[in-house]
DRENTOR-141423 format. One record per atom (N, C-alpha, C): residue in three letters; x, y, z. Coordinates in steps of 0.2 Angstrom, whole numbers, padded with zeros to 4 digits, always signed. Layout:
BEGIN
ALAXYZ
...
//
This chain:
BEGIN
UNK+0641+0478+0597
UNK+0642+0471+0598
UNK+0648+0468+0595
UNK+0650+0470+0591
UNK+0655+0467+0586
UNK+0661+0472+0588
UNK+0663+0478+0593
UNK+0667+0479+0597
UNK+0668+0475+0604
UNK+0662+0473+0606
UNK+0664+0467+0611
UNK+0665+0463+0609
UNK+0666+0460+0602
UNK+0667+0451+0601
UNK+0677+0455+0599
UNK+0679+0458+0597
UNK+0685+0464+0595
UNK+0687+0463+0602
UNK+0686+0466+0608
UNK+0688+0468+0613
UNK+0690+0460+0618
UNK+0684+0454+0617
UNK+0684+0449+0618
UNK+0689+0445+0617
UNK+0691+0444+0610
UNK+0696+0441+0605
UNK+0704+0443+0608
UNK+0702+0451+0610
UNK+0712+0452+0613
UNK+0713+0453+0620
UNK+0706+0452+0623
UNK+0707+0449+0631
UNK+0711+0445+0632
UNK+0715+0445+0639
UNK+0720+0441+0643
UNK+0717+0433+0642
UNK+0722+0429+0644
UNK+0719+0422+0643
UNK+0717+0420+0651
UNK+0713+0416+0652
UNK+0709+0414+0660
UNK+0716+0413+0665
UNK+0714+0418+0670
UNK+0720+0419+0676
UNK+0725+0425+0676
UNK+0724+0426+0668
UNK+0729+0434+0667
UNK+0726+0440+0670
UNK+0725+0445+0672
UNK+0724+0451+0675
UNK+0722+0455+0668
UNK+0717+0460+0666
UNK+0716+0462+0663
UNK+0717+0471+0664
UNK+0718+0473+0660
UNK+0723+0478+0659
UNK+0717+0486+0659
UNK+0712+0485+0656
UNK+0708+0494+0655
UNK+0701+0487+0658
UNK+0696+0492+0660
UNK+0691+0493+0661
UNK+0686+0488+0655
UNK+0686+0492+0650
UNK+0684+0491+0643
UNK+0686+0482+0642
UNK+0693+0481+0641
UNK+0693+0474+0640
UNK+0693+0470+0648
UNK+0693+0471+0652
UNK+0691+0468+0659
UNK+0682+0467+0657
UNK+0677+0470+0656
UNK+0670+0471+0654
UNK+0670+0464+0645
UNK+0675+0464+0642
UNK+0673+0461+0637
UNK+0678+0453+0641
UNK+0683+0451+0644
UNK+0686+0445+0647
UNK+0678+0443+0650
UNK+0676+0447+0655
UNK+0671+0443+0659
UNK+0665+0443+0656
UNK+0664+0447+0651
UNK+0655+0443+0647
UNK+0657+0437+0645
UNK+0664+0434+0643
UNK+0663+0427+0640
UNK+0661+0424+0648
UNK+0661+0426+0654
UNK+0657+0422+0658
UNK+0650+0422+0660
UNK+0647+0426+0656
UNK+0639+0430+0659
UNK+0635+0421+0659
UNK+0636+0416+0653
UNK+0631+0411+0654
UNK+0634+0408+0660
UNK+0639+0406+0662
UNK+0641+0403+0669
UNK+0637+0406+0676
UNK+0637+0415+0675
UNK+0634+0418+0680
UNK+0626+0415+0681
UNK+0625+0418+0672
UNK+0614+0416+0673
UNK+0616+0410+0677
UNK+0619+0404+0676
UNK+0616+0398+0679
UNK+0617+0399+0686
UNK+0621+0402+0688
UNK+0623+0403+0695
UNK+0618+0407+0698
UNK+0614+0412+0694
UNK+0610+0415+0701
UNK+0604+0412+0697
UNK+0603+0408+0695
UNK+0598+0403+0692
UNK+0595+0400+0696
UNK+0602+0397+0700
UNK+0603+0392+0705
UNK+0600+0393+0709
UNK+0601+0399+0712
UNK+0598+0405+0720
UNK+0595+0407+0719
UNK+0589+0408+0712
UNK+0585+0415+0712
UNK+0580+0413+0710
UNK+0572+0412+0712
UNK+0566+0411+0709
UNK+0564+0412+0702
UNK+0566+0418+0701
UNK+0564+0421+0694
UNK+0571+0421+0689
UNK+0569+0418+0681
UNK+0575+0418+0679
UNK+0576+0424+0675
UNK+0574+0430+0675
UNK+0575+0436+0673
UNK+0578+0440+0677
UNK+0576+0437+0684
UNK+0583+0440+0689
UNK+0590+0438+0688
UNK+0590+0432+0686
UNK+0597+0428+0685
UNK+0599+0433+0680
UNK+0596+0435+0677
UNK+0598+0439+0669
UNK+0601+0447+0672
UNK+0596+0451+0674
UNK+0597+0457+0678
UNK+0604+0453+0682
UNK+0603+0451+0689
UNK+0608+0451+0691
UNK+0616+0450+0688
UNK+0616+0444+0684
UNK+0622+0444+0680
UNK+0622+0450+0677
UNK+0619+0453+0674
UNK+0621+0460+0672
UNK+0624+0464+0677
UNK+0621+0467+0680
UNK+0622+0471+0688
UNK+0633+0469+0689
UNK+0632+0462+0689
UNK+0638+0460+0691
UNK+0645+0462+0687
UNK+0640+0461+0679
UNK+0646+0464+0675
UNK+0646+0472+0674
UNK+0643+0476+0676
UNK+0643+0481+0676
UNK+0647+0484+0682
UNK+0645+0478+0688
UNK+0651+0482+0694
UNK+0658+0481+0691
UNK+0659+0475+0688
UNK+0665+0476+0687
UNK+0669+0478+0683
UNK+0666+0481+0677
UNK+0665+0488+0671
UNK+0668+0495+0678
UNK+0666+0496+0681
UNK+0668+0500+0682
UNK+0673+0499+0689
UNK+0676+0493+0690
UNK+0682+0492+0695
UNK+0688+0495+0693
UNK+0695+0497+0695
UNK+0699+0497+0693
UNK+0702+0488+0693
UNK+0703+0486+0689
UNK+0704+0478+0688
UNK+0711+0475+0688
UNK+0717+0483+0688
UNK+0725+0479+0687
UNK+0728+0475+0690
UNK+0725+0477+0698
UNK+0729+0470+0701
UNK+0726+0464+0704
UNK+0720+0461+0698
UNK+0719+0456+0703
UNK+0721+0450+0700
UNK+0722+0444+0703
UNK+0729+0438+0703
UNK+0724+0432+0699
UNK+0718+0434+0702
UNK+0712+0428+0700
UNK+0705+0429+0699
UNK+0704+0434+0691
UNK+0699+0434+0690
UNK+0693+0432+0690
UNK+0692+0425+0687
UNK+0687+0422+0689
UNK+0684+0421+0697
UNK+0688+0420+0700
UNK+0688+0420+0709
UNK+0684+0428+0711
UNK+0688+0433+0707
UNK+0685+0438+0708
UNK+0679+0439+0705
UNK+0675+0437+0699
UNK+0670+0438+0696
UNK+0664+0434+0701
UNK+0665+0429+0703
UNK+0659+0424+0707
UNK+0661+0427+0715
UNK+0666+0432+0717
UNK+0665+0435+0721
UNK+0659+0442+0723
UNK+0659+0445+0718
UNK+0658+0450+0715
UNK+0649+0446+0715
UNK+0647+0441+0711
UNK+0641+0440+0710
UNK+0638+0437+0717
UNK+0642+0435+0721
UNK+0641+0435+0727
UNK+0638+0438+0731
UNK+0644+0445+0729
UNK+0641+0450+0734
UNK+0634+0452+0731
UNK+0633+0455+0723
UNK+0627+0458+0720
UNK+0620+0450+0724
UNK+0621+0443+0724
UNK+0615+0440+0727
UNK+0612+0443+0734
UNK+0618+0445+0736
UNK+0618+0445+0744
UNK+0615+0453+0744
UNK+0617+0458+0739
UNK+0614+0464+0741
UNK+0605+0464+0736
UNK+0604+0461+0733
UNK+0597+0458+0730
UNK+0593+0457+0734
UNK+0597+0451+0739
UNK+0591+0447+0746
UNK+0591+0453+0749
UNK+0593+0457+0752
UNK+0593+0462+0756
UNK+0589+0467+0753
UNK+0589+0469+0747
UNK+0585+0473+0744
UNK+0577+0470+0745
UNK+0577+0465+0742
UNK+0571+0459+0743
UNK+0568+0461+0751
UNK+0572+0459+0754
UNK+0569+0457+0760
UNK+0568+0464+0764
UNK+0570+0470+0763
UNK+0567+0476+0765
UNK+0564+0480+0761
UNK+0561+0475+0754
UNK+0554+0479+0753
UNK+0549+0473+0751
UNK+0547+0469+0754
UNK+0546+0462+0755
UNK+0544+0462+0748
UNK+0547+0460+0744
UNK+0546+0455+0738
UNK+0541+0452+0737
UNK+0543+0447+0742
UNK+0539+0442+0741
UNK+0533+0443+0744
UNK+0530+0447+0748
UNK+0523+0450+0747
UNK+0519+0451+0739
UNK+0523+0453+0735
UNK+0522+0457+0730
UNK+0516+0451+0724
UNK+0511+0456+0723
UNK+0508+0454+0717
UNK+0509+0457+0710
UNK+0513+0451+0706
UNK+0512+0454+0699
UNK+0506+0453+0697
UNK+0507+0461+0692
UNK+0500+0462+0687
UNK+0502+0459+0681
UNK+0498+0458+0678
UNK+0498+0456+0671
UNK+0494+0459+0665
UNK+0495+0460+0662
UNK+0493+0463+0655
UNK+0487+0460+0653
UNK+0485+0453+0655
UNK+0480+0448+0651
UNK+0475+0447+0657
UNK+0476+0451+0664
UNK+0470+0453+0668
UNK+0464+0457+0664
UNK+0460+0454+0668
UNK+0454+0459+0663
UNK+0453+0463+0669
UNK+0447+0468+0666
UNK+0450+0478+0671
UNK+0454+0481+0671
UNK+0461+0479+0669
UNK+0466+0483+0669
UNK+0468+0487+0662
UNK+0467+0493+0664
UNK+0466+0499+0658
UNK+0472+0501+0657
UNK+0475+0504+0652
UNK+0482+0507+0650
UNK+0481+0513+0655
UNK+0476+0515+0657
UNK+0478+0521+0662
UNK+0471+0522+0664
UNK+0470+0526+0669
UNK+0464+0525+0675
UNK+0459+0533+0672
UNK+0455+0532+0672
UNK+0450+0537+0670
UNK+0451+0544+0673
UNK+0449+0548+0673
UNK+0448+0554+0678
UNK+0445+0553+0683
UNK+0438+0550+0681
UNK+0434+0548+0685
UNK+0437+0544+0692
UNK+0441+0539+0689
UNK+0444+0534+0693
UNK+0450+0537+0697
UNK+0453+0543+0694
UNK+0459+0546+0698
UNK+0455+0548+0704
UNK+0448+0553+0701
UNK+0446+0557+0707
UNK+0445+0553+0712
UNK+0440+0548+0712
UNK+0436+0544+0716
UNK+0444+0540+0721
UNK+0447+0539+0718
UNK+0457+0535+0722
UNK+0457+0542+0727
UNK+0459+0547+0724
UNK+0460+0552+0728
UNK+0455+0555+0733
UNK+0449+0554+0734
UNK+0444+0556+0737
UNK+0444+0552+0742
UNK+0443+0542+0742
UNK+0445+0539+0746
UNK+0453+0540+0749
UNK+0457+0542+0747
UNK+0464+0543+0753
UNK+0462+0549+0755
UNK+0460+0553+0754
UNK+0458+0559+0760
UNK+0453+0559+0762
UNK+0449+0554+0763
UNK+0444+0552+0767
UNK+0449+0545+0772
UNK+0453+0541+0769
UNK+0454+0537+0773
UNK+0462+0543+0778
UNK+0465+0547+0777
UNK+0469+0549+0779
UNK+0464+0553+0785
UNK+0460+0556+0785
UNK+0457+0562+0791
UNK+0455+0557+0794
UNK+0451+0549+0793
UNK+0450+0545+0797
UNK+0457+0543+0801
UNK+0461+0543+0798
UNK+0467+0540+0803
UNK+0470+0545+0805
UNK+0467+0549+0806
UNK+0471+0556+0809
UNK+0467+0557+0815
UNK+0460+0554+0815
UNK+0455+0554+0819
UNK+0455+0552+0822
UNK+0461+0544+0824
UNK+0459+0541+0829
UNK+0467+0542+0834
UNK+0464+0538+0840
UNK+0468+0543+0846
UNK+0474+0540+0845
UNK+0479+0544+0847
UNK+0490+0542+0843
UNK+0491+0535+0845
UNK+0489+0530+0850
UNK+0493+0525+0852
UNK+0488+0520+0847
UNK+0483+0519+0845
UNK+0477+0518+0841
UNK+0481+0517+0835
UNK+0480+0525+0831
UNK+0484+0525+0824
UNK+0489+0522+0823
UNK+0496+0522+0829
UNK+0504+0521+0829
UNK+0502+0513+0830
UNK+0499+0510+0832
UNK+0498+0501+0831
UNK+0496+0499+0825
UNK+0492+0502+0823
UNK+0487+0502+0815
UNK+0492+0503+0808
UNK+0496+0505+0809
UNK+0501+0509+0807
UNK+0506+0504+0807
UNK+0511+0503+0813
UNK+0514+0497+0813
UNK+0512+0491+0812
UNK+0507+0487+0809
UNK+0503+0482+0809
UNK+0503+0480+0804
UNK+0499+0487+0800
UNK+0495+0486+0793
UNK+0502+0489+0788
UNK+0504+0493+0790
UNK+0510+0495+0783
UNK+0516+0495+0785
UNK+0521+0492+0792
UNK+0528+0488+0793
UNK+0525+0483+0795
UNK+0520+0481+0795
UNK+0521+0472+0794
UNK+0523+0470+0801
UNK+0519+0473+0806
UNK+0525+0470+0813
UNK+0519+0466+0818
UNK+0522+0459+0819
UNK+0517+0455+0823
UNK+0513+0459+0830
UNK+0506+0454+0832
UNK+0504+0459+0838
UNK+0508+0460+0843
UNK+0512+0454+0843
UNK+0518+0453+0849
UNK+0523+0458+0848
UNK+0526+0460+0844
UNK+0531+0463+0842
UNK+0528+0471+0844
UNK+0520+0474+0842
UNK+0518+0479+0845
UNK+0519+0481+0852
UNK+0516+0473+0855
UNK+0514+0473+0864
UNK+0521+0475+0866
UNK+0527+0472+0864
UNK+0533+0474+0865
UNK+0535+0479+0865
UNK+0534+0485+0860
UNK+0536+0491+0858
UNK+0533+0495+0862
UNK+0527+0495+0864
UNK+0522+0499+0868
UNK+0523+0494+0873
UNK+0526+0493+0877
UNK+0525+0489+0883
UNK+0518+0486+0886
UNK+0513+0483+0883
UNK+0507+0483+0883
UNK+0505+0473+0881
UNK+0500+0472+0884
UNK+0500+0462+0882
UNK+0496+0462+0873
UNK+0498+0457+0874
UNK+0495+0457+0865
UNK+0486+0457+0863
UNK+0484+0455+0870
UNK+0476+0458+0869
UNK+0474+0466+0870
UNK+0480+0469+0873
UNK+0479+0477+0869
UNK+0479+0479+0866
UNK+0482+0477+0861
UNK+0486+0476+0854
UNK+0479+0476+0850
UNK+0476+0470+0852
UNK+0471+0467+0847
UNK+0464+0471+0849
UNK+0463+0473+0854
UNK+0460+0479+0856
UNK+0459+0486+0854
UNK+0465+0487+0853
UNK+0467+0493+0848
UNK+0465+0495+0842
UNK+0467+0487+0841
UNK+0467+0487+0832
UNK+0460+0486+0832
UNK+0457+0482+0836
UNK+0450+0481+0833
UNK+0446+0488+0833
UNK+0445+0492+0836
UNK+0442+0498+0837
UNK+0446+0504+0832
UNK+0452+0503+0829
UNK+0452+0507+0825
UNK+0453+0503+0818
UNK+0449+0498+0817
UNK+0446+0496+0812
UNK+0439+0497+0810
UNK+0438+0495+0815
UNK+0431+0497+0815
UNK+0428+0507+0814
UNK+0433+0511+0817
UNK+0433+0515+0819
UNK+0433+0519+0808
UNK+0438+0518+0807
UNK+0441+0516+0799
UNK+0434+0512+0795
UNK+0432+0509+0795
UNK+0426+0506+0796
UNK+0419+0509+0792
UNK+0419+0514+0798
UNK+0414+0516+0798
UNK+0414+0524+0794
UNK+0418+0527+0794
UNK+0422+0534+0795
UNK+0422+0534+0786
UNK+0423+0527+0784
UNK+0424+0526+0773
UNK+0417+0523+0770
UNK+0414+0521+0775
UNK+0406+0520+0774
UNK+0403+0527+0772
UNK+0404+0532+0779
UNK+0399+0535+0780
UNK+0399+0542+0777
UNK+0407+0543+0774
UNK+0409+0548+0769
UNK+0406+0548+0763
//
């Protein structure tokens, strides 16, 4: 810490170009709180703003940094880009589907029993021969549906077929799924 505030102190003044890595990483942490608020601004969660303002200075920890004319302009460049590659991270593993667990739920054990492993793995290989069981265009919509998230319509369209195909599909191999986890 107290070689950052060292490296900090003989940084360039704002607008100078910084010369090693090392002092280009300590010029731009004097902007890290400027950053939090900035993805503060754009981001639900304010532990993101923290990560990503990290993320941002770390890209530019490892830039080469000699020629650039206007580093501040480059720094909220840079976090720019890190928002912009975040939302796309986000949004190709749906996030915001996502349910956080919490610690202060109750049944949530530091670690799952034996018992409880066995019984998880005995239900996926009972649900995995179930869906192995049922006929390819059946499973391939089921599939599409329930684990890429892809509307009925979006199906009807891939498989050339109306959306009460679709829904005829899925229902019979739900039920099919259904019965196959019961009767195991």
């Amino acid at each position: 810490m107290e070689e950052d505030q060292a490296n900090a102190e003989e940084s360039p003044e704002p607008g100078q170009p910084a010369a090693t890595n090392a002092e280009a990483f300590a010029y731009f942490s004097r902007f890290r709180p400027a950053l939090v608020r900035y993805f503060e601004h754009r981001m639900p969660v304010e532990t993101d703003a923290q990560d990503l303002a990290h993320e941002t200075l770390m890209r530019l920890a490892r830039q080469p940094l000699e020629n650039i004319r206007q580093p501040e302009a480059y720094l909220f460049q840079t976090a720019a880009n890190v928002l912009r590659d975040q939302w796309r991270k986000d949004t190709a593993r749906y996030s915001d589907r996502h349910a956080s667990f919490s610690d202060d739920l109750p049944g949530l054990e530091a670690a799952p029993s034996e018992e409880r492993i066995y019984e998880g793995q005995d239900a996926l290989r009972r649900l995995t021969i179930a869906l192995n069981s049922l006929p390819p265009k059946g499973r391939s919509m089921f599939v599409l549906h329930r684990y890429a998230g892809l509307s009925y319509s979006e199906i009807a369209r891939r498989f050339g077929v109306s959306v009460s195909s679709v829904e005829k599909h899925l229902m019979r191999a739900l039920l099919h799924l259904k019965h196959a986890m019961k009767d195991a």
